[in-house]
C-alpha positions in Angstrom: -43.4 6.0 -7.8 -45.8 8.6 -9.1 -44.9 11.4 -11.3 -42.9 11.3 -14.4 -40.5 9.5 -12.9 -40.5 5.6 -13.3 -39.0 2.2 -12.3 -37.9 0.3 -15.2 -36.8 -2.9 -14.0 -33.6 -2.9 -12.6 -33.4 0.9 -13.3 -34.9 4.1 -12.8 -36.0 6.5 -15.5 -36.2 10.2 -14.2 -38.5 12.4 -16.1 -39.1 16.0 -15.5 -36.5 18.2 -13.5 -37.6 19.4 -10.0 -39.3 16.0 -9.6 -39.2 14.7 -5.8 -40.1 10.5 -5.9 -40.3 8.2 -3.2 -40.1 4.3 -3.6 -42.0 2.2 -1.2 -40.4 -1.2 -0.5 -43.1 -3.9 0.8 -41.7 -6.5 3.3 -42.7 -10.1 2.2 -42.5 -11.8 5.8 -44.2 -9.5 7.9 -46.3 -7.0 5.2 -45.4 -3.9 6.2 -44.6 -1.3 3.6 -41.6 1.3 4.4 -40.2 4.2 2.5 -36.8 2.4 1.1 -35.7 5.8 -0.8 -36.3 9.0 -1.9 -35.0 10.3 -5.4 -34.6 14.2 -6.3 -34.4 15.1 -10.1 -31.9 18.3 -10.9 -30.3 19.7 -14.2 -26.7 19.9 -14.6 -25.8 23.4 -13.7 -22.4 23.7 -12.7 -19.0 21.7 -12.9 -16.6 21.6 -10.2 -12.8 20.3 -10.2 -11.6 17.6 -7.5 -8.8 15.6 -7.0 -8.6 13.1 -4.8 -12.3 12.8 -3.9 -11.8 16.4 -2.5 -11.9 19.7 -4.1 -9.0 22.0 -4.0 -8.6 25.7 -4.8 -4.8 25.9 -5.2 -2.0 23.8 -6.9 1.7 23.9 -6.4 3.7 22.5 -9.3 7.3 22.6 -10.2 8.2 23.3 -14.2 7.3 20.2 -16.0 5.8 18.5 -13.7 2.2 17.4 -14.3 -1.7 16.7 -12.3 -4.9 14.9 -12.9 -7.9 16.3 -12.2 -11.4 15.2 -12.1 -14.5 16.5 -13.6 -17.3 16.5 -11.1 -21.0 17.7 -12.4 -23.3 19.3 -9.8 -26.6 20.9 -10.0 -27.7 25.0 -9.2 -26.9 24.6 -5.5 -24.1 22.7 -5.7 -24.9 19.2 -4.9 -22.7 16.4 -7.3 -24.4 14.2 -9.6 -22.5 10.5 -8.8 -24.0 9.0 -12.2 -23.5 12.2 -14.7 -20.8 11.1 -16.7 -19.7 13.6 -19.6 -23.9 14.9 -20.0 -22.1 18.4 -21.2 -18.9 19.3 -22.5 -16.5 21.2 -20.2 -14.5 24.1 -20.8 -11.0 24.6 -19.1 -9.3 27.8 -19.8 -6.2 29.2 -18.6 -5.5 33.3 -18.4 -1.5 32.2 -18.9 -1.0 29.5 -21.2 2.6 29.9 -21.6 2.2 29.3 -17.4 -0.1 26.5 -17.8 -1.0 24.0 -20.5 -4.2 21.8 -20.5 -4.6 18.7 -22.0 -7.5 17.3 -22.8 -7.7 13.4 -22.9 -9.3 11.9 -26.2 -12.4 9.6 -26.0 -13.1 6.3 -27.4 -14.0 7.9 -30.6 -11.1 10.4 -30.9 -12.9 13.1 -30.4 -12.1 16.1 -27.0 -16.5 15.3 -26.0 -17.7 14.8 -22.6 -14.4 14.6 -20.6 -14.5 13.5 -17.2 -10.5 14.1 -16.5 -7.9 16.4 -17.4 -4.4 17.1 -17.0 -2.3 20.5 -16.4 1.1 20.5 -16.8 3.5 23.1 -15.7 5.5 25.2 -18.2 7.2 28.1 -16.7 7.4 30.0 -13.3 4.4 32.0 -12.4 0.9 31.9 -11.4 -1.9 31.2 -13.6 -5.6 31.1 -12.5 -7.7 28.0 -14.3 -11.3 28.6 -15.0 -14.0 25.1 -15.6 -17.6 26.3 -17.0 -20.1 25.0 -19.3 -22.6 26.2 -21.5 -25.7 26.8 -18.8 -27.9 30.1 -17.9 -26.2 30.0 -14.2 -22.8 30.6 -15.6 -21.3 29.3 -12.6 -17.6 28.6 -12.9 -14.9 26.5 -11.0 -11.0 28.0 -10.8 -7.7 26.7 -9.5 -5.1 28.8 -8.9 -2.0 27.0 -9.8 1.7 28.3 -8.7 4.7 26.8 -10.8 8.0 27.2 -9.2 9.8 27.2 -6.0 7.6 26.6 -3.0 8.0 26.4 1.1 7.4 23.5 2.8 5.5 22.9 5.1 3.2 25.8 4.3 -0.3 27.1 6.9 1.4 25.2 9.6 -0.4 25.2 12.8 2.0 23.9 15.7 2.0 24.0 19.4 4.4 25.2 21.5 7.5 23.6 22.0 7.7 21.9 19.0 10.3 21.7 16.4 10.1 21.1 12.6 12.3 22.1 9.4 11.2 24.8 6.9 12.9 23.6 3.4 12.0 25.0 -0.3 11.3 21.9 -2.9 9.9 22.5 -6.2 12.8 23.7 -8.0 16.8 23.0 -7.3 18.7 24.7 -4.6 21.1 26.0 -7.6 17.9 27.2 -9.3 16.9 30.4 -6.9 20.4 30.5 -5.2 21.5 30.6 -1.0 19.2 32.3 1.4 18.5 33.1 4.7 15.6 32.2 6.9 13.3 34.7 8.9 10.5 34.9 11.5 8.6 37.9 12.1 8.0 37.2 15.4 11.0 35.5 17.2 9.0 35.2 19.8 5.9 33.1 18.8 8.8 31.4 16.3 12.6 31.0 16.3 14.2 30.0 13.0 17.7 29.2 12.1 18.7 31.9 9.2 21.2 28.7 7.8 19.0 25.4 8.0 15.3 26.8 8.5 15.0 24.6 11.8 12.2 26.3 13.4 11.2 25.9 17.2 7.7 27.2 18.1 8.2 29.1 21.8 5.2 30.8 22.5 1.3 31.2 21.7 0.6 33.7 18.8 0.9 34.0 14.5 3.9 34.6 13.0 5.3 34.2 9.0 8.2 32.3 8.5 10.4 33.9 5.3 12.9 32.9 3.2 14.9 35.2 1.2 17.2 34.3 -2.1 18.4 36.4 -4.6 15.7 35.9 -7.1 13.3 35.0 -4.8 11.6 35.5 -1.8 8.7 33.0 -0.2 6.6 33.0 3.0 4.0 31.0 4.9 2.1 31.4 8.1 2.7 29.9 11.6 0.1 29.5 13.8 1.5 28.3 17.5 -1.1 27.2 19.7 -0.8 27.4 23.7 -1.4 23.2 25.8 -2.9 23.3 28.4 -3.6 19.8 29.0 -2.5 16.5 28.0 -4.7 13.7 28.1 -2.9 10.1 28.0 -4.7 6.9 26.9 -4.2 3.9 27.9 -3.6 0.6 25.1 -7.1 -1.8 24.9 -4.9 -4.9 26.4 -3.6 -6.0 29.3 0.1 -5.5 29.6 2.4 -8.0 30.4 6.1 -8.8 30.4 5.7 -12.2 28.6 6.2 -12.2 25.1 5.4 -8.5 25.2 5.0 -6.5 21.9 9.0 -5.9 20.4 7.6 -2.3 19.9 6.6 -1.7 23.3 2.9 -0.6 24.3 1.9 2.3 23.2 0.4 4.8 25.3 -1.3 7.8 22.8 -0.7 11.2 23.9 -3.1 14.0 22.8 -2.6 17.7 23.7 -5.2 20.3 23.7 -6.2 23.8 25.4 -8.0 25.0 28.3 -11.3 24.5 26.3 -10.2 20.7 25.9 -10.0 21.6 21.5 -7.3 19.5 20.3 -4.0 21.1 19.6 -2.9 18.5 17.3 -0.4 19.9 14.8 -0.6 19.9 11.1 2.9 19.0 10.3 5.6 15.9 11.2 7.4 17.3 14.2 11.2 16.4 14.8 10.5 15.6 18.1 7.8 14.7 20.4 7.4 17.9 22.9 6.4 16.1 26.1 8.6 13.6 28.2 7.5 10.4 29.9 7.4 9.0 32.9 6.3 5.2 34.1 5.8 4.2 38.0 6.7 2.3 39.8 9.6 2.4 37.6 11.1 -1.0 38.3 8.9 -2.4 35.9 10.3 -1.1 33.1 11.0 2.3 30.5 8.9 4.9 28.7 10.0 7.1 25.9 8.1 9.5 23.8 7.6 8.6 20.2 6.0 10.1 17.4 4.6 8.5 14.4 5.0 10.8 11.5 3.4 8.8 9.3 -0.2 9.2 11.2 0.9 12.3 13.0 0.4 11.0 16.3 2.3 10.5 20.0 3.0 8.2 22.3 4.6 7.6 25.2 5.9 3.7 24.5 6.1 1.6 27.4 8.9 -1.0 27.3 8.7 -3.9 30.4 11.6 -5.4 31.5 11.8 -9.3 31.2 10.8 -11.7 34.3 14.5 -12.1 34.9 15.2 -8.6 34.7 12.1 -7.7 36.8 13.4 -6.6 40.8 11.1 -8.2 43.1 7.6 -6.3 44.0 7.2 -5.1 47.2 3.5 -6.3 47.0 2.1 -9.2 48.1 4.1 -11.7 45.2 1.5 -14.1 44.5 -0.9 -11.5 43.5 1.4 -11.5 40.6 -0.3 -8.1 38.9 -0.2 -4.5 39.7 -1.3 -1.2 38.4 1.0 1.1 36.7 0.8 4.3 36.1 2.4 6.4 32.4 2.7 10.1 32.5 3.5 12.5 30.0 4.6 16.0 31.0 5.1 19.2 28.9 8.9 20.0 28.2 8.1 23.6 27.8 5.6 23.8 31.2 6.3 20.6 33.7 3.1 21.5 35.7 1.0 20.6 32.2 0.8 16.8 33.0 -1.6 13.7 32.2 -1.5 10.3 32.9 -3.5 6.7 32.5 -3.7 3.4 34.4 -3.2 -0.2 33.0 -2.7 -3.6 34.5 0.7 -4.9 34.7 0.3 -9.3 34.5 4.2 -10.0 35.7 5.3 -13.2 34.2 8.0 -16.1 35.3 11.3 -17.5 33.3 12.8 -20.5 33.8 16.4 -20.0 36.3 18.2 -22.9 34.3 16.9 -23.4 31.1 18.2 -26.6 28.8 17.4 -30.1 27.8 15.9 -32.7 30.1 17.4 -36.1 30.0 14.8 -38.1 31.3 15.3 -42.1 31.5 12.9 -44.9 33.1 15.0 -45.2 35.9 15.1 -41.2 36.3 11.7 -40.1 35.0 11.6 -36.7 37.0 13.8 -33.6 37.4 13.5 -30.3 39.3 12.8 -27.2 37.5 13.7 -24.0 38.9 11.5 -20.8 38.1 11.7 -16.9 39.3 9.2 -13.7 38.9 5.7 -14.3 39.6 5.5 -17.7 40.8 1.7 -17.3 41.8 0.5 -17.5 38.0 0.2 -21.1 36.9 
Protein backbone atom coordinates (compact mmCIF):
# COMPACT_ATOMS: atom_id res chain seq x y z
CA UNK A 1 0.00 0.00 0.00
CA UNK A 2 1.30 3.47 -0.80
CA UNK A 3 -0.07 6.58 0.64
CA UNK A 4 -0.86 7.30 4.20
CA UNK A 5 -2.48 4.40 4.52
CA UNK A 6 -0.64 1.32 6.01
CA UNK A 7 -0.76 -2.45 6.85
CA UNK A 8 -0.01 -3.04 10.36
CA UNK A 9 0.18 -6.62 10.84
CA UNK A 10 -2.95 -8.20 11.02
CA UNK A 11 -4.63 -4.71 10.53
CA UNK A 12 -4.93 -1.81 8.46
CA UNK A 13 -4.27 1.79 9.57
CA UNK A 14 -6.12 4.31 7.24
CA UNK A 15 -4.58 7.70 7.23
CA UNK A 16 -5.84 10.70 5.33
CA UNK A 17 -9.60 10.89 4.13
CA UNK A 18 -10.24 10.61 0.28
CA UNK A 19 -7.36 8.08 0.29
CA UNK A 20 -7.94 5.23 -2.53
CA UNK A 21 -5.25 1.92 -1.54
CA UNK A 22 -4.89 -1.15 -3.23
CA UNK A 23 -3.20 -4.30 -1.61
CA UNK A 24 -1.34 -6.65 -3.84
CA UNK A 25 -1.42 -10.31 -2.70
CA UNK A 26 1.72 -12.44 -4.18
CA UNK A 27 1.02 -16.13 -4.91
CA UNK A 28 3.79 -18.40 -3.33
CA UNK A 29 3.35 -21.43 -5.71
CA UNK A 30 3.18 -20.02 -8.93
CA UNK A 31 4.53 -16.08 -8.36
CA UNK A 32 2.17 -14.21 -9.76
CA UNK A 33 1.10 -11.04 -7.93
CA UNK A 34 -2.88 -10.08 -8.10
CA UNK A 35 -4.84 -7.11 -6.74
CA UNK A 36 -6.52 -9.00 -3.55
CA UNK A 37 -8.43 -5.58 -2.49
CA UNK A 38 -8.99 -2.18 -2.83
CA UNK A 39 -9.65 0.07 0.30
CA UNK A 40 -11.44 3.71 0.09
CA UNK A 41 -10.92 6.07 3.09
CA UNK A 42 -14.26 8.41 3.89
CA UNK A 43 -15.29 10.64 6.97
CA UNK A 44 -18.36 9.97 8.83
CA UNK A 45 -20.92 12.25 7.39
CA UNK A 46 -24.27 11.11 7.99
CA UNK A 47 -26.25 8.49 10.22
CA UNK A 48 -28.97 6.54 9.08
CA UNK A 49 -31.62 4.34 11.06
CA UNK A 50 -32.23 0.51 10.20
CA UNK A 51 -33.85 -2.25 11.62
CA UNK A 52 -33.57 -5.44 10.59
CA UNK A 53 -30.55 -5.01 8.32
CA UNK A 54 -32.99 -2.78 6.22
CA UNK A 55 -33.85 0.74 6.55
CA UNK A 56 -37.42 1.85 7.01
CA UNK A 57 -39.09 5.24 6.79
CA UNK A 58 -42.35 4.45 8.68
CA UNK A 59 -43.28 2.64 11.97
CA UNK A 60 -46.69 1.46 13.18
CA UNK A 61 -46.90 1.03 16.97
CA UNK A 62 -49.72 0.42 19.30
CA UNK A 63 -49.70 2.54 22.82
CA UNK A 64 -47.04 1.03 24.91
CA UNK A 65 -45.70 -0.97 22.82
CA UNK A 66 -41.95 -0.56 22.10
CA UNK A 67 -38.94 -0.96 18.86
CA UNK A 68 -35.20 -1.36 18.54
CA UNK A 69 -33.47 0.43 16.13
CA UNK A 70 -30.04 0.41 14.90
CA UNK A 71 -27.51 3.12 14.34
CA UNK A 72 -25.89 2.81 11.00
CA UNK A 73 -22.92 5.46 10.14
CA UNK A 74 -22.38 6.31 6.50
CA UNK A 75 -20.26 8.71 4.71
CA UNK A 76 -21.30 12.04 2.27
CA UNK A 77 -22.86 9.83 -0.40
CA UNK A 78 -24.39 7.55 1.64
CA UNK A 79 -22.37 4.47 1.68
CA UNK A 80 -22.29 2.52 5.45
CA UNK A 81 -19.22 2.26 7.39
CA UNK A 82 -19.40 -1.85 8.61
CA UNK A 83 -16.47 -1.10 11.31
CA UNK A 84 -17.65 2.56 12.72
CA UNK A 85 -18.90 1.78 15.90
CA UNK A 86 -20.06 4.91 18.09
CA UNK A 87 -16.99 7.33 16.13
CA UNK A 88 -19.79 10.33 16.88
CA UNK A 89 -22.47 10.80 19.11
CA UNK A 90 -26.00 10.71 17.69
CA UNK A 91 -28.82 12.81 18.19
CA UNK A 92 -32.55 11.47 18.08
CA UNK A 93 -35.15 13.99 18.51
CA UNK A 94 -38.85 13.73 18.42
CA UNK A 95 -41.28 16.92 17.32
CA UNK A 96 -44.02 15.08 19.78
CA UNK A 97 -42.59 13.62 22.84
CA UNK A 98 -45.78 13.11 24.60
CA UNK A 99 -46.28 10.84 21.06
CA UNK A 100 -43.02 9.28 21.27
CA UNK A 101 -40.36 8.70 23.88
CA UNK A 102 -36.70 7.73 23.18
CA UNK A 103 -34.59 5.96 25.19
CA UNK A 104 -31.21 5.92 25.02
CA UNK A 105 -29.27 2.78 26.19
CA UNK A 106 -26.29 3.44 28.71
CA UNK A 107 -22.75 2.32 27.90
CA UNK A 108 -20.30 0.33 29.78
CA UNK A 109 -19.36 3.41 31.57
CA UNK A 110 -22.79 4.82 32.36
CA UNK A 111 -22.61 7.43 30.28
CA UNK A 112 -25.57 8.20 26.92
CA UNK A 113 -21.79 8.32 24.30
CA UNK A 114 -21.46 6.71 21.10
CA UNK A 115 -24.74 4.69 20.95
CA UNK A 116 -25.22 2.24 18.39
CA UNK A 117 -29.03 1.29 19.31
CA UNK A 118 -32.01 2.85 20.53
CA UNK A 119 -35.45 2.32 21.56
CA UNK A 120 -38.88 4.24 20.98
CA UNK A 121 -41.63 3.42 22.78
CA UNK A 122 -45.14 4.52 22.10
CA UNK A 123 -47.11 6.76 24.48
CA UNK A 124 -50.21 8.07 23.02
CA UNK A 125 -52.24 8.10 19.67
CA UNK A 126 -50.80 10.21 16.97
CA UNK A 127 -48.10 10.73 14.68
CA UNK A 128 -44.77 11.92 15.52
CA UNK A 129 -41.86 12.37 13.01
CA UNK A 130 -38.20 11.17 14.53
CA UNK A 131 -35.19 13.04 13.32
CA UNK A 132 -31.19 11.15 13.73
CA UNK A 133 -28.29 13.82 12.98
CA UNK A 134 -24.94 14.54 14.21
CA UNK A 135 -22.75 17.21 14.55
CA UNK A 136 -21.12 17.40 10.70
CA UNK A 137 -20.89 20.37 7.98
CA UNK A 138 -23.43 18.13 5.63
CA UNK A 139 -26.17 18.31 8.12
CA UNK A 140 -27.71 15.39 6.74
CA UNK A 141 -30.43 13.93 8.76
CA UNK A 142 -32.42 10.51 8.98
CA UNK A 143 -36.43 10.56 10.10
CA UNK A 144 -39.00 7.92 10.80
CA UNK A 145 -42.32 8.72 10.84
CA UNK A 146 -43.95 6.65 13.48
CA UNK A 147 -47.92 6.18 13.83
CA UNK A 148 -49.21 5.00 17.32
CA UNK A 149 -52.61 3.71 17.36
CA UNK A 150 -55.11 1.73 15.44
CA UNK A 151 -53.80 0.44 12.12
CA UNK A 152 -55.18 -1.66 8.92
CA UNK A 153 -53.92 -4.71 8.06
CA UNK A 154 -52.68 -5.68 5.42
CA UNK A 155 -51.77 -2.25 4.24
CA UNK A 156 -50.11 -1.28 0.09
CA UNK A 157 -51.47 -4.65 -0.89
CA UNK A 158 -50.83 -5.56 -4.38
CA UNK A 159 -53.14 -8.62 -5.40
CA UNK A 160 -54.25 -10.27 -8.52
CA UNK A 161 -57.39 -10.82 -9.59
CA UNK A 162 -59.47 -13.30 -8.21
CA UNK A 163 -58.07 -13.45 -4.99
CA UNK A 164 -59.44 -13.20 -1.58
CA UNK A 165 -57.97 -11.94 1.65
CA UNK A 166 -59.32 -10.30 5.08
CA UNK A 167 -58.90 -6.58 5.91
CA UNK A 168 -58.79 -6.43 9.91
CA UNK A 169 -57.57 -3.39 12.25
CA UNK A 170 -54.90 -4.55 15.08
CA UNK A 171 -53.07 -2.19 17.07
CA UNK A 172 -55.55 -1.15 19.50
CA UNK A 173 -58.85 -3.24 20.85
CA UNK A 174 -61.93 -3.56 18.87
CA UNK A 175 -63.73 -1.80 22.09
CA UNK A 176 -61.04 0.86 21.79
CA UNK A 177 -62.31 2.78 18.34
CA UNK A 178 -65.76 1.09 18.41
CA UNK A 179 -67.98 -1.09 15.31
CA UNK A 180 -67.43 -0.06 11.75
CA UNK A 181 -68.17 -0.66 8.40
CA UNK A 182 -65.89 -1.52 5.57
CA UNK A 183 -65.65 0.28 2.07
CA UNK A 184 -64.08 0.10 -1.36
CA UNK A 185 -63.95 2.92 -3.70
CA UNK A 186 -64.10 1.00 -6.45
CA UNK A 187 -66.37 -2.17 -6.18
CA UNK A 188 -65.27 -2.99 -9.17
CA UNK A 189 -61.41 -3.44 -9.06
CA UNK A 190 -62.38 -4.54 -5.13
CA UNK A 191 -65.51 -5.98 -3.33
CA UNK A 192 -65.49 -5.78 0.48
CA UNK A 193 -67.83 -7.05 2.99
CA UNK A 194 -69.02 -3.79 5.08
CA UNK A 195 -69.38 -6.49 8.33
CA UNK A 196 -66.08 -8.80 8.15
CA UNK A 197 -63.74 -6.80 5.71
CA UNK A 198 -63.46 -10.09 3.45
CA UNK A 199 -62.27 -8.54 0.38
CA UNK A 200 -62.25 -10.30 -3.16
CA UNK A 201 -60.11 -8.62 -5.89
CA UNK A 202 -62.46 -8.84 -9.35
CA UNK A 203 -60.86 -6.88 -11.79
CA UNK A 204 -57.51 -5.05 -12.93
CA UNK A 205 -57.16 -1.41 -11.53
CA UNK A 206 -56.34 0.70 -7.89
CA UNK A 207 -58.80 1.09 -5.45
CA UNK A 208 -58.58 2.17 -1.35
CA UNK A 209 -60.14 -0.15 0.92
CA UNK A 210 -61.79 2.09 4.11
CA UNK A 211 -62.87 1.52 7.30
CA UNK A 212 -65.03 3.78 9.13
CA UNK A 213 -65.62 3.77 13.22
CA UNK A 214 -66.89 6.40 15.25
CA UNK A 215 -63.66 7.86 16.32
CA UNK A 216 -61.83 6.73 13.63
CA UNK A 217 -61.48 6.26 10.13
CA UNK A 218 -58.34 4.37 8.27
CA UNK A 219 -57.52 3.46 4.70
CA UNK A 220 -54.88 1.63 2.51
CA UNK A 221 -54.36 1.08 -1.12
CA UNK A 222 -55.23 -1.91 -3.42
CA UNK A 223 -53.49 -2.50 -6.32
CA UNK A 224 -55.21 -5.63 -8.37
CA UNK A 225 -53.13 -6.75 -11.10
CA UNK A 226 -54.59 -8.53 -14.36
CA UNK A 227 -52.82 -12.83 -15.19
CA UNK A 228 -52.34 -13.51 -18.10
CA UNK A 229 -50.36 -16.54 -17.80
CA UNK A 230 -49.49 -19.18 -15.49
CA UNK A 231 -46.44 -20.89 -15.68
CA UNK A 232 -46.43 -24.46 -13.73
CA UNK A 233 -43.06 -26.13 -12.59
CA UNK A 234 -42.48 -29.28 -12.30
CA UNK A 235 -40.75 -31.00 -8.71
CA UNK A 236 -36.62 -31.92 -9.31
CA UNK A 237 -37.57 -35.84 -8.62
CA UNK A 238 -39.01 -38.40 -10.25
CA UNK A 239 -42.48 -39.24 -9.00
CA UNK A 240 -43.52 -42.33 -7.87
CA UNK A 241 -46.35 -44.05 -6.04
CA UNK A 242 -44.02 -46.01 -3.64
CA UNK A 243 -43.41 -44.56 -0.55
CA UNK A 244 -44.45 -41.29 -2.08
CA UNK A 245 -44.02 -37.95 -0.08
CA UNK A 246 -47.25 -37.92 2.75
CA UNK A 247 -47.51 -34.30 1.51
CA UNK A 248 -47.88 -35.05 -1.94
CA UNK A 249 -45.51 -33.51 -4.73
CA UNK A 250 -45.64 -30.22 -5.20
CA UNK A 251 -46.03 -28.69 -8.34
CA UNK A 252 -45.25 -24.48 -7.97
CA UNK A 253 -47.52 -22.30 -9.61
CA UNK A 254 -46.49 -18.75 -10.61
CA UNK A 255 -48.78 -16.24 -12.24
CA UNK A 256 -47.72 -13.24 -14.22
CA UNK A 257 -48.87 -10.70 -17.12
CA UNK A 258 -48.74 -10.51 -20.69
CA UNK A 259 -45.07 -9.11 -20.33
CA UNK A 260 -44.25 -12.45 -18.35
CA UNK A 261 -43.52 -9.77 -14.80
CA UNK A 262 -44.63 -11.81 -12.01
CA UNK A 263 -47.87 -11.07 -10.39
CA UNK A 264 -47.12 -12.50 -7.22
CA UNK A 265 -49.10 -10.90 -4.46
CA UNK A 266 -47.88 -9.17 -1.35
CA UNK A 267 -50.22 -10.60 1.12
CA UNK A 268 -51.39 -14.37 2.41
CA UNK A 269 -54.42 -15.07 0.26
CA UNK A 270 -57.46 -17.22 1.71
CA UNK A 271 -57.40 -19.19 -1.12
CA UNK A 272 -55.34 -20.22 -3.99
CA UNK A 273 -57.14 -18.49 -7.26
CA UNK A 274 -56.41 -21.22 -9.80
CA UNK A 275 -57.75 -24.88 -9.88
CA UNK A 276 -55.90 -28.11 -10.84
CA UNK A 277 -56.10 -30.57 -13.01
CA UNK A 278 -53.75 -33.95 -13.33
CA UNK A 279 -53.97 -36.50 -16.52
CA UNK A 280 -54.39 -39.18 -17.10
CA UNK A 281 -56.37 -38.89 -14.01
CA UNK A 282 -56.26 -42.51 -12.87
CA UNK A 283 -53.11 -41.99 -11.40
CA UNK A 284 -54.09 -40.03 -8.86
CA UNK A 285 -55.48 -36.18 -7.35
CA UNK A 286 -54.30 -32.56 -7.49
CA UNK A 287 -55.36 -29.75 -5.32
CA UNK A 288 -54.23 -26.27 -5.18
CA UNK A 289 -52.39 -25.14 -2.04
CA UNK A 290 -50.91 -22.21 -0.84
CA UNK A 291 -48.15 -21.83 1.58
CA UNK A 292 -48.70 -18.63 3.48
CA UNK A 293 -45.86 -18.89 5.22
CA UNK A 294 -43.51 -18.42 1.96
CA UNK A 295 -46.36 -16.87 0.01
CA UNK A 296 -46.24 -19.37 -2.60
CA UNK A 297 -48.69 -21.94 -4.81
CA UNK A 298 -48.91 -25.11 -5.72
CA UNK A 299 -50.87 -27.47 -7.22
CA UNK A 300 -50.04 -30.77 -4.90
CA UNK A 301 -50.15 -33.92 -6.67
CA UNK A 302 -51.26 -36.89 -4.56
CA UNK A 303 -50.75 -40.65 -6.34
CA UNK A 304 -52.78 -43.31 -5.57
CA UNK A 305 -51.14 -46.48 -4.04
CA UNK A 306 -50.18 -49.63 -6.34
CA UNK A 307 -53.29 -51.31 -5.15
CA UNK A 308 -55.41 -48.51 -5.77
CA UNK A 309 -53.79 -47.77 -9.17
CA UNK A 310 -56.46 -49.00 -12.31
CA UNK A 311 -54.52 -50.73 -14.73
CA UNK A 312 -52.61 -48.61 -17.66
CA UNK A 313 -53.69 -48.83 -20.87
CA UNK A 314 -49.90 -48.75 -21.97
CA UNK A 315 -47.81 -51.25 -22.64
CA UNK A 316 -47.53 -52.67 -18.57
CA UNK A 317 -44.09 -53.56 -18.38
CA UNK A 318 -42.89 -50.25 -19.35
CA UNK A 319 -43.99 -49.63 -15.89
CA UNK A 320 -43.62 -45.56 -16.28
CA UNK A 321 -45.50 -42.87 -17.97
CA UNK A 322 -45.67 -39.13 -18.37
CA UNK A 323 -48.14 -37.13 -16.64
CA UNK A 324 -49.20 -34.11 -17.17
CA UNK A 325 -50.52 -31.10 -13.97
CA UNK A 326 -52.40 -28.12 -15.09
CA UNK A 327 -53.45 -25.21 -13.31
CA UNK A 328 -56.21 -22.96 -14.78
CA UNK A 329 -57.45 -19.51 -13.70
CA UNK A 330 -60.86 -19.60 -11.74
CA UNK A 331 -61.67 -16.19 -12.80
CA UNK A 332 -60.56 -16.74 -16.83
CA UNK A 333 -60.50 -20.84 -17.67
CA UNK A 334 -58.68 -20.07 -20.99
CA UNK A 335 -55.54 -18.66 -18.69
CA UNK A 336 -53.89 -22.09 -18.38
CA UNK A 337 -50.32 -23.69 -17.77
CA UNK A 338 -49.06 -26.97 -17.27
CA UNK A 339 -45.62 -29.15 -16.78
CA UNK A 340 -44.60 -32.81 -17.45
CA UNK A 341 -43.00 -35.30 -14.95
CA UNK A 342 -42.36 -38.98 -14.95
CA UNK A 343 -44.71 -41.23 -13.25
CA UNK A 344 -42.34 -44.69 -11.94
CA UNK A 345 -45.71 -46.92 -10.95
CA UNK A 346 -44.79 -49.32 -8.30
CA UNK A 347 -46.12 -53.00 -7.08
CA UNK A 348 -47.77 -54.24 -3.59
CA UNK A 349 -47.83 -57.39 -2.43
CA UNK A 350 -51.81 -59.13 -3.08
CA UNK A 351 -51.51 -61.17 0.29
CA UNK A 352 -49.27 -59.82 2.61
CA UNK A 353 -48.31 -61.84 6.03
CA UNK A 354 -45.78 -64.07 7.60
CA UNK A 355 -44.00 -66.95 5.77
CA UNK A 356 -43.72 -70.20 7.55
CA UNK A 357 -41.06 -71.73 5.96
CA UNK A 358 -39.74 -75.32 7.24
CA UNK A 359 -36.90 -77.72 5.59
CA UNK A 360 -39.38 -79.85 4.30
CA UNK A 361 -41.33 -76.69 2.74
CA UNK A 362 -38.60 -74.19 2.00
CA UNK A 363 -40.57 -72.21 -0.76
CA UNK A 364 -43.89 -70.42 -1.07
CA UNK A 365 -45.66 -68.41 -3.82
CA UNK A 366 -45.88 -64.75 -3.52
CA UNK A 367 -48.52 -62.92 -5.31
CA UNK A 368 -47.80 -59.29 -6.50
CA UNK A 369 -50.08 -56.61 -8.61
CA UNK A 370 -49.23 -52.94 -10.37
CA UNK A 371 -46.17 -52.71 -12.31
CA UNK A 372 -44.88 -56.14 -12.35
CA UNK A 373 -42.05 -55.12 -15.08
CA UNK A 374 -39.91 -53.21 -12.26
CA UNK A 375 -37.73 -55.75 -10.35
Amino acid sequence: MQNANAIDGSKIRTGESNAIDCIQAKDHSTGRTEIASCLRVAEVAQVRVAAAESSIQTAYLSVNDKVELDVKYADELGYTFSEALGVAPVKIETNYPDVLSIVMPRDVNGTYGAHQRFVLQARSHGTALVRLHINHPSRKSDFIMVSVGARMYPRDVVIHSGQHLNFTIIGDRMDAHGPGQWLSTNEKVMHVNQITGEAHARGEGIAEVIFKGPNLKLRTTVNVLKVNQIVVDAPAEILTNVAAPPDGYKFSVKLSDSAGHSTESSVNQINAPFDCKVEPSFVGFVEPWSDRAVKKSYCVFHPYSPAQLLPVKSNPKDGILHISVRANLKEDSMVTGSAHALFVKGFYIKEPGMLNLTPSCNHSVIIIGGNTGIT
